[in-house]
N, C-alpha and C positions, 0 to 999 in steps of 0.2 A: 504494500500500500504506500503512497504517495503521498505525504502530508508537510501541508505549507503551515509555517508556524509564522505570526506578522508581529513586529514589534515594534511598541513606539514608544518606551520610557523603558528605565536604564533598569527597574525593580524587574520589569518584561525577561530580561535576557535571564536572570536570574530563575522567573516561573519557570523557564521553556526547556533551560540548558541539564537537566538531570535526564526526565524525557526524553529529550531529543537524545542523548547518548545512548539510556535505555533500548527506546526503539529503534536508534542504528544499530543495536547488538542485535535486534529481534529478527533483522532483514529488515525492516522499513523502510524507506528512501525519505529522508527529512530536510526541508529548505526550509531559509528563513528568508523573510522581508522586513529591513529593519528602517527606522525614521532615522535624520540626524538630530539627533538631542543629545544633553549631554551626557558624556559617557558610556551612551551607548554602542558607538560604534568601538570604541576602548575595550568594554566585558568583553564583547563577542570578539574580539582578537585574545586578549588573555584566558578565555575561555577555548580558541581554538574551533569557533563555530562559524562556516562562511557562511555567507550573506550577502543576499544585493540588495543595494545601498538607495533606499526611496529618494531621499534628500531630503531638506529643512522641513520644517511646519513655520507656517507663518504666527506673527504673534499678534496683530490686532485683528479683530475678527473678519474683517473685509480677507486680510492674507490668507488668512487659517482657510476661508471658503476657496478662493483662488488655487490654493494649493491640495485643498481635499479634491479637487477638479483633476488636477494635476497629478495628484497618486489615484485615484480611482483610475484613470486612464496609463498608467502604469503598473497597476495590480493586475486589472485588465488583460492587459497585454502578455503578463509575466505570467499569468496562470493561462493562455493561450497557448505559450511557449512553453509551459513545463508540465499541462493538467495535472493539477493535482487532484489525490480522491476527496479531501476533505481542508480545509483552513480554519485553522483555532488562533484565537489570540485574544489580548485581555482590550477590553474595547475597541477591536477590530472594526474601528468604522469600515476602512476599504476592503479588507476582506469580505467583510458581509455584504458589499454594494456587488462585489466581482463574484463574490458565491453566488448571490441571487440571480444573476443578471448570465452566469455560465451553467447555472442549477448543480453546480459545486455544492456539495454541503458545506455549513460552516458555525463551528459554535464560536461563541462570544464570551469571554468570562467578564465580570465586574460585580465591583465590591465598594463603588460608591454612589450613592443613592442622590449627594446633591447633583449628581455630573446630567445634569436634566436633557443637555443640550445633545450630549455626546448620545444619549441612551437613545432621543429622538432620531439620532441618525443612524446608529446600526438593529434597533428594533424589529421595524418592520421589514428589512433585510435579511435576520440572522436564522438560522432554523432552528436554534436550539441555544438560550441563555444561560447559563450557571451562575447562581450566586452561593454565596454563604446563608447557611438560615436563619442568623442573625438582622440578613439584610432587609431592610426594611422597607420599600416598595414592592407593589405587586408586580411584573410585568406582565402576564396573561398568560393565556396557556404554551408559551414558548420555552417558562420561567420552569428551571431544574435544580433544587436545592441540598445542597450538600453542607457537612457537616466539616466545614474546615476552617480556612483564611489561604489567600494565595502566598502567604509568606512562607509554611509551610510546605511550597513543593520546593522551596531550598534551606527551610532553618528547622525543620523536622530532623530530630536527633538519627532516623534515619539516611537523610540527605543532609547533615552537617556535622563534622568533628572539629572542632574552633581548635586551629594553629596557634601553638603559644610564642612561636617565633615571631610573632607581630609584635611582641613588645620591643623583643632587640631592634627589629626592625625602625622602631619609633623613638629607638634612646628611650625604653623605660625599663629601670629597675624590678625585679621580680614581684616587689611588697610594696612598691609605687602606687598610689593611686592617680588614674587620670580619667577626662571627660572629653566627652566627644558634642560640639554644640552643630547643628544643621540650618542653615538656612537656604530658603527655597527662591525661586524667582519671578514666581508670580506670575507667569504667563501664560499658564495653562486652561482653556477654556474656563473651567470647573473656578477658577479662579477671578475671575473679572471680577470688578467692585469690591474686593478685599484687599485686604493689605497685613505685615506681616509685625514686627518686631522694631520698635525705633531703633534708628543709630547709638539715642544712649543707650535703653535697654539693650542693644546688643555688650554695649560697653560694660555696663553692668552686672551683666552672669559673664561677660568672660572673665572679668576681674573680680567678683568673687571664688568664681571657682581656683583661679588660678592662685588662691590662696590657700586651698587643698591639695593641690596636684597640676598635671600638664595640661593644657586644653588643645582640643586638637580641632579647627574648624573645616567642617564640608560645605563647598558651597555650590549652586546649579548656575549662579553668576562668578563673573570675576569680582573677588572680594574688594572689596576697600584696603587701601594701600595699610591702615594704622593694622590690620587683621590679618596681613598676610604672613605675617610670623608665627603665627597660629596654623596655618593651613596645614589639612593633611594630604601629605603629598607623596606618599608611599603608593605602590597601585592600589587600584579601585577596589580592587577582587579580595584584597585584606581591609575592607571597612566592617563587615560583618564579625568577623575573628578580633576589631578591635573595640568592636560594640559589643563582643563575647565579656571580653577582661575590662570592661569599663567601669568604672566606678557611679556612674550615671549618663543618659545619653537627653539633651535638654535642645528642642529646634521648634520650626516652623512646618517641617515637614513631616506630612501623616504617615507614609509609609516605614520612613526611619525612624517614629518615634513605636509602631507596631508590631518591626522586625526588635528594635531593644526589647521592649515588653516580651516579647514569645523568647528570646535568647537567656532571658531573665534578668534583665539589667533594669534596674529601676527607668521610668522614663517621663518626661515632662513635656506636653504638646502644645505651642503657645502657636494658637492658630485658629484666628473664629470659624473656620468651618467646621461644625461638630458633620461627625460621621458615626454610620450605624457601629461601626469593628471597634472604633476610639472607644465609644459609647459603652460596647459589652466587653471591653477588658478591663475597663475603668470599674462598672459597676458590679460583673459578677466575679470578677477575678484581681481587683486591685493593683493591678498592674503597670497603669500607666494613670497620668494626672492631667485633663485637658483644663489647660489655664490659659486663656492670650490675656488678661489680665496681667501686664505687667509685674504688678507691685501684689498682688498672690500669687504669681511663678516665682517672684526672685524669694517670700515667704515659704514657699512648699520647700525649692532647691535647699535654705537652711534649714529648715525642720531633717531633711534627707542628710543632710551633711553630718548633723549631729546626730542622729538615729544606731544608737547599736546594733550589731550581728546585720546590716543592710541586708548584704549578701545570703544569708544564709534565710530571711524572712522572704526575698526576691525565689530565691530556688526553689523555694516551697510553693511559692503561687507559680512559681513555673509547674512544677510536678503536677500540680492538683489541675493545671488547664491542659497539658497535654494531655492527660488522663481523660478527657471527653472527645480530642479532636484525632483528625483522619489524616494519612500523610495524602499531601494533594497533589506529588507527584503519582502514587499510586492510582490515586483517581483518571489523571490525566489519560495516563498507561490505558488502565479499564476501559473509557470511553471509548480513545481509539481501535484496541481490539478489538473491543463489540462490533462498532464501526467497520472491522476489516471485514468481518465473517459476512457482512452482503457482497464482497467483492470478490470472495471466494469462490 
């Protein structure tokens, strides 16, 4: 079987790349089509996974439409040239325009319920949605609910052993504590009319933290000149293994404040977008803190600074939520087999 895998954010390469190896063991034949955003096109060389290369997404929403034009008639084209039996991918808009339009099957996964705009667009295209059953909109009978998060088809104790050479890697000490702060860039549809973290509040949790330990900043923009001495600039492919051994992980962005939280590192989400996953690790598992409130994030971070045994109170709510949830590369696996045996 022949299965196109589409990607358009850097968490993407991360869902696909366990999978996608899986099922190159199985016989499979697996492509991918990736966006240029950042760091994507990065994984998937440190990953060792080809791909052709969509190009940019536009950032104001006149571009964004221009350019869905523009890869939809390159998906097009690309699944012309290579038919595949099926296209999966985590908000596949153009996948699902070119599935539909080739009678390509094509699933869709998504896991955020404000992305209103995006859903509008691959919905009535896709043949088959996947969420989490957490998720909180209905989508209709397209809508397939599973019992996971897409973070776990690469931070499930199955598909992760966190490298402890990431500390040498970073100049830190074995018994060192350090933090990792995230901020986002704000251009992503889902994102219009929000805004993230002031300049000073960024000034402010890095220099508190740095009164604890190293701070190591990720950014989706080029940082500001006073913050680039901060920057983590080690590969990409070791941010997870350094979110493993972190002493807390504190941003704007949802998915790296979800991957801390499931790796068990304490985590703080300063970002008005509440989402359904933020929402149920916060409240049925304690695991992560959604504050864009300023001046109650930089309160929670010292309540956490001073907090005894962290680590050992974090591990436990780790234990007790993997104990209900499904490794979602195995799901992946599943679907697609199932999927093979009409081709057979």
């Amino acid at each position: 079987m022949k299965i196109l895998f589409d990607v358009n954010h850097a968490a993407h390469v991360h869902f696909i790349k366990n999978a996608y190896k899986i099922l190159k063991q199985q016989g499979h034949e697996c492509l991918i089509t990736a966006s240029d955003k950042p760091l994507v096109y990065q994984l998937l060389a440190e990953n060792n996974l080809p791909y052709y290369p969509m190009g940019k997404i536009g950032k104001s929403m006149i571009s964004k439409l221009i350019k869905l034009l523009i890869h939809d008639t390159k998906m097009i084209w690309y699944c012309l040239r290579h038919k595949p039996n099926l296209i999966l991918g985590i908000v596949a808009i153009r996948g699902s325009h070119a599935g539909w339009l080739l009678r390509i099957k094509n699933i869709v996964f998504s896991d955020t319920e404000t992305a209103k705009l995006q859903i509008a667009f691959f919905k009535p295209f896709a043949t088959e949605i996947h969420n989490p059953d957490w998720f909180k909109r209905n989508l209709g009978s397209k809508q397939i609910r599973y019992k996971g998060f897409h973070e776990l088809a690469y931070l499930h104790p199955n598909n992760f052993e966190p490298d402890p050479k990431v500390r040498g890697l970073l100049g830190i000490n074995p018994n060192e504590d350090f933090f990792i702060v995230r901020f986002v860039a704000w251009d992503a549809t889902h994102d219009i009319h929000h805004s993230g973290i002031s300049l000073q509040g960024k000034r402010d949790i890095i220099n508190l933290l740095s009164r604890h330990g190293k701070v190591f900043v990720t950014s989706e923009y080029t940082l500001e000149e006073e913050f680039k001495k901060y920057e983590f600039t080690i590969a990409s492919s070791y941010l997870h293994d350094a979110m493993y051994f972190a002493s807390m992980v504190v941003g704007e962005g949802a998915t790296t404040a979800c991957e801390a939280a499931i790796l068990g590192t304490p985590s703080i989400y300063m970002n008005p977008i509440a989402l359904g996953y933020i929402e149920y690790l916060e409240e049925i598992y304690d695991m992560i803190y959604h504050l864009p409130d300023e001046d109650r994030a930089m309160q929670k971070i010292r309540e956490l600074l001073n907090s005894p045994d962290l680590n050992q109170e974090w591990s436990n709510k780790k234990k007790a939520f993997l104990a209900t949830q499904i490794d979602t590369t195995e799901y992946i696996i599943s679907l697609i087999n199932q999927n093979n045996r009409s081709y057979i």
